[in-house]
Every structure is written in C-alpha cells, then in structure tokens.
Residue, then its C-alpha position, 0 to 999 in steps of 0.5 A: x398283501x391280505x390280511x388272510x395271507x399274513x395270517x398264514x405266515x409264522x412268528x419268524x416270517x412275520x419278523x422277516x417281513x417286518x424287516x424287509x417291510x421297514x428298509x422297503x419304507x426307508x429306501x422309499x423315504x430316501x428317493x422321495x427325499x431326493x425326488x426320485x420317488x416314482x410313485x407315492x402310492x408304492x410308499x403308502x401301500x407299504x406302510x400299510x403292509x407293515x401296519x397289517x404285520x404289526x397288528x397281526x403280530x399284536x394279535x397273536x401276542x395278546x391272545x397267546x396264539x402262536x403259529 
C-alpha cells in the first residue's frame, strides 16, 4: 500500500486499518512460530503498511489535519 493512498483514507479508516494491520502482523507471528510461515517478505511488508498508518496518523495529530 502508497503513502499517497493512506493519505486518502480518513481518521476512522485509518484506525480500521491499523487494526486489521496489526491481527495481520499477529497471525503472521503465529505461523512463523509454528513454521508455517510461507513467506517472510508478507511479514515484513505488513509491518511496513502499519509503520506508514501510523506515521500518517502522527502527522496529521501534529499538524492538526483532520480528514
């Protein structure tokens, strides 16, 4: 997921997605755990997507910015 396109998101969609961002990232611990994990790079492209979220979000509570 861009940037550009998590920036097009509102305040609630953001917080839905971060959500569902962070069970993705739970259940990929999980398999991993249990090695049956198929592909680390889902893992880690995940957490990339919740790092984005949650800069934006930071952003925008800083700035005031309110979509």
């Amino acid at each position: 997921m861009l940037a550009k396109d998590i920036r097009e998101l509102s305040d609630q969609e953001l917080d839905s997605k971060e959500a569902e961002l962070t069970e993705s990232i739970f259940r990929f611990r999980l398999r991993r755990g249990t090695n049956q994990l198929e592909s680390s790079a889902a893992l880690r492209s995940t957490k990339r997507d919740l790092a984005r979220v949650k800069t934006i979000k930071n952003q925008r509570a800083t700035r005031g910015d309110r979509a």
